[in-house]
C-alpha positions, 0 to 999 in steps of 0.5 A, spaced: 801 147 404 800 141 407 796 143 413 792 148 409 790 142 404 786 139 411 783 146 413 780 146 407 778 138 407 775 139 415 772 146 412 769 142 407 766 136 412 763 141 416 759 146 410 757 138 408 754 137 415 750 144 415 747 142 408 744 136 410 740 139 415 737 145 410 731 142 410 729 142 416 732 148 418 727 152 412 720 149 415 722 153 422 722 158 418 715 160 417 713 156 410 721 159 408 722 152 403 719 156 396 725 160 396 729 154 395 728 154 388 734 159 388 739 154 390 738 149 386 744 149 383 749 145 386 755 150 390 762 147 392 761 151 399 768 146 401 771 149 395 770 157 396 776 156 399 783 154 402 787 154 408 793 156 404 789 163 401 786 165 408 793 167 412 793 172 409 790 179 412 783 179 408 781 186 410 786 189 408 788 186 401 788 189 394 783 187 388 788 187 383 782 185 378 782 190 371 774 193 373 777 193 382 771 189 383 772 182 386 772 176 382 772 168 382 779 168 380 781 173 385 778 169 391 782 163 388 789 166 386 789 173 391 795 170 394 800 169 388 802 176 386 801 178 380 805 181 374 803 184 367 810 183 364 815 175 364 817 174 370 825 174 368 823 181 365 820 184 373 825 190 373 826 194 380 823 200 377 816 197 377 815 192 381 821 194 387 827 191 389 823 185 393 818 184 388 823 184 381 826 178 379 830 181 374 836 180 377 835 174 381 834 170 375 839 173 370 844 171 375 843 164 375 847 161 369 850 165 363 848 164 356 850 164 350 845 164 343 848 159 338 847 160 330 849 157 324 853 161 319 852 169 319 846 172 321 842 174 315 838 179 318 840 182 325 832 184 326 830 177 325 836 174 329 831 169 334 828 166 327 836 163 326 837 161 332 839 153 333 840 153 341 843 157 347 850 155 351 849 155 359 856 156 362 858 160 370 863 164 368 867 166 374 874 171 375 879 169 380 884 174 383 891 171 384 894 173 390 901 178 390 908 175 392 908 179 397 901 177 401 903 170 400 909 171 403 906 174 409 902 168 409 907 163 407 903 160 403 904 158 395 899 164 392 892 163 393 886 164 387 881 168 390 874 169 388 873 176 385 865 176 387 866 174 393 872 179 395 867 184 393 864 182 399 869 181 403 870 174 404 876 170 400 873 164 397 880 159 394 878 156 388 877 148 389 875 144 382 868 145 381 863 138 381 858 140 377 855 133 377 854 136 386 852 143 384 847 142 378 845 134 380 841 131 374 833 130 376 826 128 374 823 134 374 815 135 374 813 142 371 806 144 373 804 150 368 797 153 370 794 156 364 789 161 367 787 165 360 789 168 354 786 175 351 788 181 346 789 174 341 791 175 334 784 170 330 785 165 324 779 164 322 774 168 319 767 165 318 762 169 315 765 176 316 766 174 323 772 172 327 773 166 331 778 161 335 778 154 337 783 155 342 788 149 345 795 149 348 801 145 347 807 145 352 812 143 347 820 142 351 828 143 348 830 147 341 830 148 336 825 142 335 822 142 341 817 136 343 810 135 344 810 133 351 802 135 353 796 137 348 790 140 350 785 137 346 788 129 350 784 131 355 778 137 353 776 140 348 778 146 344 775 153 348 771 156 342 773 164 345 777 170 342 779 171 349 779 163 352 780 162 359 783 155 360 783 155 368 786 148 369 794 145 370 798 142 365 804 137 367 810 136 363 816 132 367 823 135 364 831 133 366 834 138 370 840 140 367 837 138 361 832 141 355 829 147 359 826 151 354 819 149 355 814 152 350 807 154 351 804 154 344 797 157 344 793 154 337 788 154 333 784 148 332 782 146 325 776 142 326 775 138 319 768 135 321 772 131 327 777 128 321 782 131 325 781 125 330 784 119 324 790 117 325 791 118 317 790 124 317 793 128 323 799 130 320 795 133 315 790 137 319 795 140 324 792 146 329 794 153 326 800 156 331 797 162 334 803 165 338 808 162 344 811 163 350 818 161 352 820 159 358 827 156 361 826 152 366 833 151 369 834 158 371 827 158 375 829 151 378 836 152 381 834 160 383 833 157 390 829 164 393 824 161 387 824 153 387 825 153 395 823 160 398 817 163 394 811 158 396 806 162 392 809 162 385 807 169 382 801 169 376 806 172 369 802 175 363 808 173 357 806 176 351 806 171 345 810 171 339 809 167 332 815 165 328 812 167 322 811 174 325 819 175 329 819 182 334 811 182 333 806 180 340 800 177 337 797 177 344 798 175 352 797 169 356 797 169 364 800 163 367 804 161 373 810 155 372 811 151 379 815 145 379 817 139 384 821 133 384 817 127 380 818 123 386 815 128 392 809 130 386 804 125 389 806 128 396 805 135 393 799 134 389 797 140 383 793 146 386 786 145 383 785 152 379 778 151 376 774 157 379 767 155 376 763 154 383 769 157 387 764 163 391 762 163 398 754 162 398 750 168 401 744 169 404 741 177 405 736 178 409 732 185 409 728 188 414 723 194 411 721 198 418 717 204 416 715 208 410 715 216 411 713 222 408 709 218 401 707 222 397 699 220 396 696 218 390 689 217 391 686 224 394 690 225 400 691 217 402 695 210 399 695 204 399 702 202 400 707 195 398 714 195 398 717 192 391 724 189 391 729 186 386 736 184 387 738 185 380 741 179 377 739 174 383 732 170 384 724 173 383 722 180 386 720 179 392 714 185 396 711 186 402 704 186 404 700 192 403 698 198 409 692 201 406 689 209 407 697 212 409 697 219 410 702 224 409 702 225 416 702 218 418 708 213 417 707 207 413 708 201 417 710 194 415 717 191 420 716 185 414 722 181 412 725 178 406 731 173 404 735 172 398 737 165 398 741 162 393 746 168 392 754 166 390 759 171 391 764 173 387 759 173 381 759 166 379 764 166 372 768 171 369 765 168 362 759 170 363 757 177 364 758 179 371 752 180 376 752 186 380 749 185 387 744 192 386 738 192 391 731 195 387 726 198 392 720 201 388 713 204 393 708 203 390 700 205 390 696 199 388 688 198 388 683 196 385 684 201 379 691 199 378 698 201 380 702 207 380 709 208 381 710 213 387 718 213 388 724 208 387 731 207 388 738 204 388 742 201 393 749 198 391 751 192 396 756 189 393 761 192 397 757 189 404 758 182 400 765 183 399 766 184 406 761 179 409 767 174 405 773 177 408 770 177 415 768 169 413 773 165 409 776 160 412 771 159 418 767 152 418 763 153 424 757 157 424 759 159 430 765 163 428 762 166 422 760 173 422 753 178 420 755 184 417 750 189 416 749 196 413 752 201 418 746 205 421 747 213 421 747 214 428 749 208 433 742 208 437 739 207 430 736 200 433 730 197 432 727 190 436 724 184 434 719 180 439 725 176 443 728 184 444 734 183 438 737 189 436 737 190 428 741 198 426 737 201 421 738 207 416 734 211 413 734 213 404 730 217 400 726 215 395 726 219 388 720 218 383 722 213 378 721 218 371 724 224 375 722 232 374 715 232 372 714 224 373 717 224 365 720 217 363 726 219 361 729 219 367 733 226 366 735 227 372 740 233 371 734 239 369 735 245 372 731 247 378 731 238 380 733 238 387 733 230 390 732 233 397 726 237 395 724 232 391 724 226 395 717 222 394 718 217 400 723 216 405 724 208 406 727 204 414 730 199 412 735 193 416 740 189 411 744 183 414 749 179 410 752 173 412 753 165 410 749 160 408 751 156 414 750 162 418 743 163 416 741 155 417 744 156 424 739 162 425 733 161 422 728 167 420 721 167 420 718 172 413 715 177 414 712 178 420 709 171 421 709 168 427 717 163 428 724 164 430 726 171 430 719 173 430 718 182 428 712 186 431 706 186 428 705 193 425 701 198 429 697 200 424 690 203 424 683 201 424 681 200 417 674 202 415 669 196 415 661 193 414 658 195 421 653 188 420 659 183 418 665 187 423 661 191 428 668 192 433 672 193 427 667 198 426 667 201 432 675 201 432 674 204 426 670 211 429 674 211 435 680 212 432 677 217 427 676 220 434 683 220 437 685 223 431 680 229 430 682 231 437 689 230 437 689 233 431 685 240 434 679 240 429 674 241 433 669 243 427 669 235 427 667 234 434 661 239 434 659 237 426 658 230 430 654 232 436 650 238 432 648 230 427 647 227 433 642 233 437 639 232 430 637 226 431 634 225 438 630 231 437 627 228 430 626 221 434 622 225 440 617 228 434 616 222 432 614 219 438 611 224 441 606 224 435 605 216 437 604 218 444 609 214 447 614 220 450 611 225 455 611 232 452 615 237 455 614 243 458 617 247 452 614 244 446 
């Protein structure tokens, strides 16, 4: 754990290092500073991650998250297991032999429940309960004359649990003070969150909670050793997430029914905070879990061998209301010696600001197949969104495209300022959806001609499992979208290779151009009904990564520089842009001729021998050109 720690500090030194050179980085981008606006809040790139957490094989992990999509609290806590039930209730039949714990805990002391007088109502018994007997209870075997006098030896008392294994262990008076020596205990209880909680309050028709926990140590009047509201305030949500670590110091063996109480806070217009009258306002208990302490501390292959303490969801329970769960709390419980305690400092379990900062840079090459919008011609522009993250973003605009003829842009756009997983469990998800929307654009207006969806959240999840734990830029990798064959490349000027894919476009009201969006008609075929067709490169890789390698926008000139796109010449005044002009017609030319139309090359010189012979009448008549013998 140790070594991990430092990992994560030098990998937190070296992000340091790549953020102070952002600026300059952004100004070789080709004026690529605006977009900075995205990132104006901080992220703890030091914190996305830590050593500990990145030994694990990243690619091959399991998202345990209830919707299977990452998380900020997965990212965190992937490597402690995590269990839907009380650890000492981890049976085999669910978790498996080397997962339960069942067995492995039972068997560390055995218990006696104590009451006082008879039991009054055997279904309530736990609310009569004033304390639990530990004790280890071991049979032995006393040898049989026979084998004793064979050995010549007194007969021996043997271990019954251990002839079971076949070894013979003599009893010896046991030193409990040697097998169960008295310790100072620090207990480090996480509290993650609570949900599926019974409310208290209800205000105005609508339920509510202020929600704190206490950790409360012994039985039956068990004291309270650690308060919530000493050192934050009360988390007002019926589903609360705490994320932070509670300690407590215990004497082991000793008092180890450690209660982890969940109230609800009475906030009496902050009267709560008087010392005359705090007994009076005291929070309403909502439910508690019970833990014992002693059975986890002296289970060697949990206090020694187990490092990543698994996450437990307990179930709460109210006193009032024996037998009956009023919700479930997810926590983990780890402990040290109080003297190692500053050697093995707490985990810190804040997830907010733990993600890895992204950059997604989108390449859109070619547009094919438009459907045109004025006459048989567009004018085209690409508009994209990444939903949920930053404005919208379009390419410039290439005018008069045909059917016949691609729509060329090879124009770049970067998303900065993107945190991966989503920033905060608390706050509704964003699902990283990229929007392409082709649009025809004049001066009459715009029009719609096709959009579409593309999910790339498995493409982020990727990138950071390809990336935890690497400090250096050189190290981290560029993930981009798989091409559909592997000689799919293009190339920018300086001969960098970029896989590209090809998606068909749809329009954005579906059959008959509708805004209902009902794409399930009869007769509605997508293939048949393509409006365009898009080729587009995307690449996600780290912040620093994206620092190491600036990228001009668009097709400017600068670093990584696109090929300016060939388009055709577009139709200008011949006084103000004689050789665009003159580019103009000879493109018109080729294409007639390339397109065999013959009638347009004879319909031309027809105008043209129109022309000189009505030039030659009029100078014949001024009697400057001779007159030809045909006239």
């Amino acid at each position: 754990g140790d070594s991990g720690e430092a990992g994560a500090v030098d990998d937190a030194d070296a992000a340091g290092d790549l953020d102070n050179g952002d600026q300059g980085d952004d100004e070789a981008e080709g004026g690529d500073a605006q977009d900075d606006e995205e990132e104006a809040e901080d992220v703890l790139e030091g914190e996305a991650v830590e050593g500990q957490d990145d030994e694990l094989p990243d690619q091959q992990e399991k998202v345990d998250t209830p919707d299977g999509k990452p998380n900020a609290e997965w990212l965190l806590l992937r490597s402690h297991p995590l269990y839907n039930c009380e650890l000492e209730k981890s049976s085999v039949a669910e978790y498996g032999k080397k997962g339960a714990w069942e067995a492995r805990l039972d068997g560390i002391f055995d218990e006696l429940t104590l009451f006082r007088g008879p039991i009054k109502n055997n279904k309530q018994k736990l609310s009569e309960l004033v304390g639990i007997l530990k004790c280890k209870v071991k049979l032995f075997r006393k040898e049989t004359e026979e084998v004793a006098e064979l050995r010549g030896e007194d007969p021996r008392f043997l271990d019954m649990t251990e002839l079971k294994r076949n070894r013979e262990v003599e009893y010896q008076i046991p030193d409990v003070n040697e097998n169960y020596p008295s310790r100072d205990i620090e207990v480090r209880v996480y509290l993650l969150k609570a949900f599926q909680m019974t409310p208290l309050q209800v205000v105005d028709g609508e339920t509510k909670s202020d929600c704190m926990v206490e950790l409360r140590l012994g039985m039956p009047n068990p004291a309270v050793g650690w308060k919530w509201t000493n050192f934050y305030d009360p988390v007002k949500s019926l589903n609360p997430h705490f994320y932070r670590c509670a300690t407590i110091i215990a004497k082991l063996p000793g008092p180890s029914q450690l209660h982890i109480c969940l109230l609800d806070d009475v906030d009496m217009f902050g009267l709560q905070n008087l010392p005359l009258l705090d007994a009076l306002l005291q929070a309403k208990l909502i439910g508690e879990t019970v833990v014992d302490l002693e059975d986890r501390w002296f289970c060697d292959e949990w206090s020694q061998k187990t490092v990543n303490k698994p996450r437990e969801t307990r179930d709460l329970y109210n006193p009032q209301k024996p037998g009956i769960s009023v919700g479930k709390m997810m926590i983990m419980v780890d402990m040290c010696l109080r003297v190692d305690a500053d050697d093995k400092p707490t985990k810190d379990v804040n997830i907010a600001g733990r993600q890895m900062p992204l950059e997604m840079r989108l390449i859109i090459w070619n547009l094919r197949n438009c459907a045109p919008k004025s006459g048989f011609t567009s004018d085209i522009k690409v508009v994209n969104s990444l939903l949920g993250w930053g404005k919208v973003k379009e390419t410039d605009q290439d005018c008069g495209v045909k059917v016949s003829r691609n729509a060329m842009f090879n124009f770049r756009i970067k998303y900065k300022g993107i945190k991966f997983p989503s920033p905060d469990p608390t706050v509704p998800a964003k699902d990283f959806i990229l929007k392409m929307s082709v649009w025809h654009s004049n001066l009459l207006g715009e029009h719609a001609i096709a959009e579409g969806l593309l999910p790339l959240q498995p493409l982020f999840l990727d990138c950071m499992q390809r990336n935890l734990g690497k400090g250096s830029p050189d190290d981290m990798e560029i993930v981009t979208l798989e091409p559909d064959k592997d000689g799919d490349v293009e190339a920018d000027e300086e001969g960098t290779k970029y896989p590209y894919k090809w998606f068909k476009l749809c329009h954005p009201g579906g059959p008959g151009c509708k805004t209902n969006k009902n794409f399930k008609q009869p007769g509605y075929d997508f293939e048949k009904n393509t409006q365009a067709e898009i080729q587009v490169t995307i690449q996600v890789m780290p912040r620093a990564k994206a620092r190491a390698m600036p990228a001009s926008n668009g097709f400017k000139p600068g670093p990584a520089k696109l090929k300016t796109p060939d388009r055709p010449p577009q139709p200008t005044n011949p006084i103000f842009d004689p050789e665009g002009c003159k580019a103009y017609i000879v493109y018109v030319c080729k294409e007639a001729i390339n397109k065999k139309k013959p009638c347009c090359c004879c319909l031309s010189c027809c105008v043209i021998l129109v022309g000189l012979l009505v030039g030659y009448v009029y100078l014949l008549q001024a009697g400057i050109a001779p007159k030809l013998p045909f006239f």
